[in-house]
C-alpha positions in Angstrom: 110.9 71.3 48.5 109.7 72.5 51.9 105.8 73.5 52.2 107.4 76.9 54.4 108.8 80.1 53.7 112.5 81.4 55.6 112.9 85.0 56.3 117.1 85.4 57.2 117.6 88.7 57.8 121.3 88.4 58.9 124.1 85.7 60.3 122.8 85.9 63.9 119.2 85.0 63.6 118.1 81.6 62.1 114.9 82.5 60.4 111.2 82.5 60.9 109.5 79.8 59.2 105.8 80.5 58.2 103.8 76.8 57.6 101.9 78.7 54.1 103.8 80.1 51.2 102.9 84.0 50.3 99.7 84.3 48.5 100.0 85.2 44.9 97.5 86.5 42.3 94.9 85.4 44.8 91.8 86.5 46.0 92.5 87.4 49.5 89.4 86.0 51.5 88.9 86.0 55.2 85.7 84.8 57.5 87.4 87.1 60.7 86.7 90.4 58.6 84.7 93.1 60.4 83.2 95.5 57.8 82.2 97.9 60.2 81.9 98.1 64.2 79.9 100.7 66.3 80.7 101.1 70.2 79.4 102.2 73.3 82.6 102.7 75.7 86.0 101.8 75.0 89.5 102.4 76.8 93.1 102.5 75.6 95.0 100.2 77.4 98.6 98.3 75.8 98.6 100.6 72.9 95.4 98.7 72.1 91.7 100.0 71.9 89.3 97.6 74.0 85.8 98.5 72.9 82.6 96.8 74.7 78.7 96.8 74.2 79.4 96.2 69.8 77.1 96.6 66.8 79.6 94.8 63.8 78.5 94.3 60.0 80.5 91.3 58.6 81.7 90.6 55.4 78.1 88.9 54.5 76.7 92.5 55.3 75.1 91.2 58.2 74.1 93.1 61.2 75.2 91.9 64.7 74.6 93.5 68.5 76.9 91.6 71.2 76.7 94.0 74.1 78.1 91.6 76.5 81.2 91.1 74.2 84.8 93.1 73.9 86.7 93.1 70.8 90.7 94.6 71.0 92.3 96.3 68.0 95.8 94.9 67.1 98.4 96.9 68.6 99.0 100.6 67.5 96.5 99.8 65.0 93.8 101.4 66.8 91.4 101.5 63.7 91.7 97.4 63.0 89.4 94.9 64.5 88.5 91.7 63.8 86.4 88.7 65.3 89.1 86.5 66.0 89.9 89.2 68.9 87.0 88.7 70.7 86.7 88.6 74.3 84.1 87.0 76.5 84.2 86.6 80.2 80.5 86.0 80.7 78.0 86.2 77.9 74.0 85.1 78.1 73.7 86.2 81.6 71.2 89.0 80.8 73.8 92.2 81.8 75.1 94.4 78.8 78.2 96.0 79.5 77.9 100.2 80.5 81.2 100.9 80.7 85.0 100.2 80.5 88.0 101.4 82.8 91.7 100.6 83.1 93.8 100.5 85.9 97.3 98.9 86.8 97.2 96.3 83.7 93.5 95.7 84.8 90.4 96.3 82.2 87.6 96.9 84.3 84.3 95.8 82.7 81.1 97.3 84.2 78.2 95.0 83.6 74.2 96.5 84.9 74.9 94.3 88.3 78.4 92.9 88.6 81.8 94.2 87.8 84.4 91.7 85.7 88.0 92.5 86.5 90.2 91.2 83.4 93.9 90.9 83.4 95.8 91.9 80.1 99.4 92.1 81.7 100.4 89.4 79.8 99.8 87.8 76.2 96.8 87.2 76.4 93.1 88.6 78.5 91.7 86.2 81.3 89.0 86.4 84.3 90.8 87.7 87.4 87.6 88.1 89.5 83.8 88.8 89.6 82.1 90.6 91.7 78.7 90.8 92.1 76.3 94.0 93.0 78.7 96.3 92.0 77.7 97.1 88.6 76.9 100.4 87.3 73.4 102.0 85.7 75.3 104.8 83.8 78.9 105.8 82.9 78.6 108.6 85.1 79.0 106.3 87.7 83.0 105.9 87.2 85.5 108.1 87.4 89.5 108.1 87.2 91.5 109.0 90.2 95.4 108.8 91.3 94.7 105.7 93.5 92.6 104.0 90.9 89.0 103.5 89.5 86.4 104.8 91.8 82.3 103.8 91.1 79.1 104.7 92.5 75.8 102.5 92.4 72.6 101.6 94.4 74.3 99.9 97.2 77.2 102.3 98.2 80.7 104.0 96.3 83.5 101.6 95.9 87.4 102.2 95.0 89.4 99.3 92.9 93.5 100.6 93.7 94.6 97.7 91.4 94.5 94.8 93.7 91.2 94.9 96.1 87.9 96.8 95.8 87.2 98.9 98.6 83.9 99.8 100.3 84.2 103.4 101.2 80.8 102.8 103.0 82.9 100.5 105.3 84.9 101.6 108.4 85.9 98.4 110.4 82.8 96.7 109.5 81.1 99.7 110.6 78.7 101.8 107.7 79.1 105.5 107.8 76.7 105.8 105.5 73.1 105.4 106.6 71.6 103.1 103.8 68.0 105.1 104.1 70.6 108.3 103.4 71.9 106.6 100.6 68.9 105.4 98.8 67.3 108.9 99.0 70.8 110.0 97.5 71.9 108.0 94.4 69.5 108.1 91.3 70.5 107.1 87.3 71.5 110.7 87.1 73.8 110.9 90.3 77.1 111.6 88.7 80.7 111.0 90.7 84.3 112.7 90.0 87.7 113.3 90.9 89.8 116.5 92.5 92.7 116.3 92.1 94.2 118.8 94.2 92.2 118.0 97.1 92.4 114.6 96.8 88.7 114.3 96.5 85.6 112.6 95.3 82.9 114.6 94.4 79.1 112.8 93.8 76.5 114.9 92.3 72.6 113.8 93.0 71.2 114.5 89.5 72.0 115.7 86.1 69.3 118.1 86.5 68.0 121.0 88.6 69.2 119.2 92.2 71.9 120.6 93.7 72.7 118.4 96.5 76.3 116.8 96.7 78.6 114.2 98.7 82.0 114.4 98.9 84.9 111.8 100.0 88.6 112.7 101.3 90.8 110.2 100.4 92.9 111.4 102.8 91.0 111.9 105.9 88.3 109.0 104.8 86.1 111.5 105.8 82.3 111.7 104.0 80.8 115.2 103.7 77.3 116.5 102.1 76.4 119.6 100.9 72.6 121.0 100.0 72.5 122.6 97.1 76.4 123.0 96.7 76.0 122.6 93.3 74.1 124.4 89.8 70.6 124.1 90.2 70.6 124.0 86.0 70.6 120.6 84.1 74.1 119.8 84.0 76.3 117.8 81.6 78.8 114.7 83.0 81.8 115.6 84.9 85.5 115.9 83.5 88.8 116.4 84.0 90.7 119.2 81.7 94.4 120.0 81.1 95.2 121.6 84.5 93.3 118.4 86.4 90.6 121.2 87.2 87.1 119.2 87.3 84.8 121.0 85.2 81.1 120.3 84.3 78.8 122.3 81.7 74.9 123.6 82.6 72.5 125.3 81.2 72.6 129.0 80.7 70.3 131.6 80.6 68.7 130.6 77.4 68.3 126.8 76.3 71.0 127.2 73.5 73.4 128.5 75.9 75.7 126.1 77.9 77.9 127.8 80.6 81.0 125.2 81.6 82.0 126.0 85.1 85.0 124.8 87.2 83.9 123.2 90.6 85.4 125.0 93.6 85.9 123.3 96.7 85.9 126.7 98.7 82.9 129.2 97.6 84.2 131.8 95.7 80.9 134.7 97.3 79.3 134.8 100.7 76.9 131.9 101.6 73.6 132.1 102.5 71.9 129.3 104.3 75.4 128.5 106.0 74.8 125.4 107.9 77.1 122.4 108.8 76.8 119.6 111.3 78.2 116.4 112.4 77.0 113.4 112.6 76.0 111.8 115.7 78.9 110.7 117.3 78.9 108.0 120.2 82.6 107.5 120.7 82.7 104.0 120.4 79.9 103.4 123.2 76.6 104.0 124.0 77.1 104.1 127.9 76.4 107.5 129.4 78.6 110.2 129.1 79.3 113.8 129.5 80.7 116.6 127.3 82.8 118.6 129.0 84.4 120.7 126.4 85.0 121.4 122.4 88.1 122.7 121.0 87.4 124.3 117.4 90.1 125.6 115.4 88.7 128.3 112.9 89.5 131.8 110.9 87.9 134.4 108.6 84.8 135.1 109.1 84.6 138.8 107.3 81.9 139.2 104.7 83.6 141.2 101.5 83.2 144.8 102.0 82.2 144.3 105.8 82.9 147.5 108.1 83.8 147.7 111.5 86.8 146.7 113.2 88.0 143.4 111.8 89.7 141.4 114.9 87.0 142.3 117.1 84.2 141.8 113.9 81.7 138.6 114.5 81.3 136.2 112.0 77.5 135.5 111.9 78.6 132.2 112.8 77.0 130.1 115.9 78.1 127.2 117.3 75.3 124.9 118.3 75.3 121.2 119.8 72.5 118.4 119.2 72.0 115.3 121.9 70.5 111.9 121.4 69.6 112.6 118.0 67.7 115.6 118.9 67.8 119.2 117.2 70.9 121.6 117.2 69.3 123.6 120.5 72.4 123.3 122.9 74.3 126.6 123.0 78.2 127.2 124.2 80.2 129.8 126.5 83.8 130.5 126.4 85.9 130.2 129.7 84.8 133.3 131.3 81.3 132.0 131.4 80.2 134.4 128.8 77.7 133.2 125.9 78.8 132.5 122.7 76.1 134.0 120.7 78.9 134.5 117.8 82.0 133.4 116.7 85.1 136.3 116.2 86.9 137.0 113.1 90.2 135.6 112.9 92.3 136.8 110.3 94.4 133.3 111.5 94.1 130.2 112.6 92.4 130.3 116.1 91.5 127.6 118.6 88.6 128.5 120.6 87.5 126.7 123.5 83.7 126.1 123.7 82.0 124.7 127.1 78.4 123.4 127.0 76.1 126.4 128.7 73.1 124.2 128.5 73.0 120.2 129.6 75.4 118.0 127.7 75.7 115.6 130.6 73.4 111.9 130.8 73.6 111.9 126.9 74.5 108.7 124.6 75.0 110.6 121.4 76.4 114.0 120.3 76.4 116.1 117.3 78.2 120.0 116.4 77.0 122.3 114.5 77.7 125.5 112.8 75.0 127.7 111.7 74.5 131.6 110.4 72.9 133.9 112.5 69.5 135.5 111.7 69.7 134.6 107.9 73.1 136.5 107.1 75.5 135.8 104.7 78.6 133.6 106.4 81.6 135.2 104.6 83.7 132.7 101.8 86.8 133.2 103.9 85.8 131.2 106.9 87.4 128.0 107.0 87.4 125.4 110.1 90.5 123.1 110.3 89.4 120.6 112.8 87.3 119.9 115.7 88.1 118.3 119.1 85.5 117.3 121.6 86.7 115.9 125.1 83.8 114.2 127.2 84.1 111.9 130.6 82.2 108.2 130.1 80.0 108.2 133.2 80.4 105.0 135.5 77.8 102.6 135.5 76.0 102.9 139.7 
């Protein structure tokens, strides 16, 4: 008789032959068993669990730390692991792993210095690539977006989309991010999330009592910072709830109270210490050049409550302009030569016209600026859509 088993379950299949008989009346014995495992991070991926950074006990009872390793539960059996399902892309290299992510079939594995990318679209897990320096410190470093994985670390904020991993430090080879900025910036505690609705990325300086932020449209590819933008409480890591809304809890008035509060891109009271500037902007060349005019589209302006006649009311706002690197001490006049000491309410969109009053000619660098007047509150209803600024590159004598 045949050392195999047939299974025939009907006239169109031909059987699956299994090379062991079933086990009967036999103690069922297996050196794969995991008696218990203990995670750090794990991700759901293929209707299987992928958990990294283990502590397993195995059958012997003995005690085992692999925080370099990943082990995968069988499919929809989220709860089952065992060592046989292992997976080790680099092991002994000093790095434990901080954090998993998924994205596009792709399990992202964070290591303390480099990132492994894994593909698990087909039967079975292997290396896709390494990349070195982009590692993470915490897992408050990744976050989830619509485009893909996004991470922050000591060298800059990256995006993978599924096939590449992006430097959104990099423009053309270009860094839009002083490094001396950075440094000063990112800490263990910095934190980095998603907004949905505005297609943003939102990076928190610290966990605790600083406020400062940095933001990143992914649509405009434009880099923002804010001083003390956010709570100036210890805060808790950032997440997404039901409605995509990206929430984050901090501390309330008593240590045992903890306040969650949903992050508003536009303020929600009147601002004080309104203040917002460019960065210095050469055009492309450092020749000589001269500023002829700015274009700034704008509206609101009215502090809640605010008297007076509103399309006529000031806004408290100032525009200002900076040169060579300098200080924001170059005012504006409007086309009738009169002095813009103060921007108008506009209940909508407007388009002033703003001409240099003081010398913006001879310069290499330029800068715009918005700033409050005499330390009043700039309403929450003023809102600038863009900025133009036309300037003449002076021939070289």
């Amino acid at each position: 008789m045949a050392n195999y088993s047939a299974m025939n379950p009907g006239n169109y299949h031909l059987g699956n032959a299994f090379n062991f008989p079933p086990l009967q009346n036999r103690k069922y014995i297996d050196k794969n068993i995991i008696k218990k495992i203990m995670w750090k991070t794990a991700v759901l991926l293929n209707r299987r669990i992928y958990v990294g950074n283990v502590k397993i006990t195995d059958k012997d009872g003995k005690v085992e730390v692999l925080n370099d390793s990943i082990f995968k539960s069988r499919t929809n059996k989220f709860d089952s692991f065992t060592l046989d399902r292992r997976i080790d892309v680099a092991v002994g290299d000093g790095e434990q792993i901080i954090h998993l992510a998924t994205y596009a079939d792709r399990l992202l594995q964070f290591k303390e210095d480099t990132l492994h990318i894994i593909n698990v679209a087909g039967q079975s897990e292997y290396l896709e690539s390494t990349h070195k320096y982009k590692g993470i410190s915490h897992k408050n470093h990744v976050c989830n977006t619509d485009y893909g994985i996004a991470w922050c670390n000591a060298y800059g904020v990256y995006l993978y989309d599924g096939k590449l991993v992006h430097d959104l430090f990099d423009s053309k080879g270009l860094k839009r991010i002083n490094p001396s900025t950075w440094d000063s910036f990112f800490s263990d505690d910095t934190m980095i999330g998603y907004i949905p609705l505005d297609k943003q990325l939102l990076l928190i300086k610290s966990s605790g009592t600083d406020g400062d932020i940095m933001t990143y449209d992914t649509i405009t590819k434009a880099w923002t910072r804010g001083t003390d933008r956010a709570s100036s409480k210890i805060k808790t890591n950032m997440v997404n709830v039901w409605d995509g809304s990206l929430v984050y809890g901090y501390e309330g008035s008593s240590a045992t109270k903890t306040i969650i509060g949903k992050w508003r891109v536009t303020p929600s009271v009147d601002i004080n210490g309104f203040k917002v500037h460019t960065k210095e902007l050469d055009f492309g060349t450092m020749a000589k050049k001269k500023i002829t005019k700015v274009y700034l589209t704008y509206k609101g302006g009215v502090a809640a409550g605010g008297g007076g006649n509103p399309p006529q009311q000031e806004t408290d706002v100032k525009p200002l302009f900076a040169r060579d690197g300098g200080g924001f001490t170059g005012t504006f006049k409007d086309s009738s030569d009169a002095a813009v000491d103060n921007l108008v309410y506009k209940a909508d969109w407007y388009t002033a016209e703003l001409y240099p009053s003081s010398d913006a000619s001879d310069l290499r660098s330029f800068a715009f600026g918005l700033e409050e007047i005499s330390s009043n509150d700039t309403a929450s209803n003023f809102e600038v859509n863009d900025i133009t600024i036309v300037y003449r590159t002076k021939n070289v004598k």
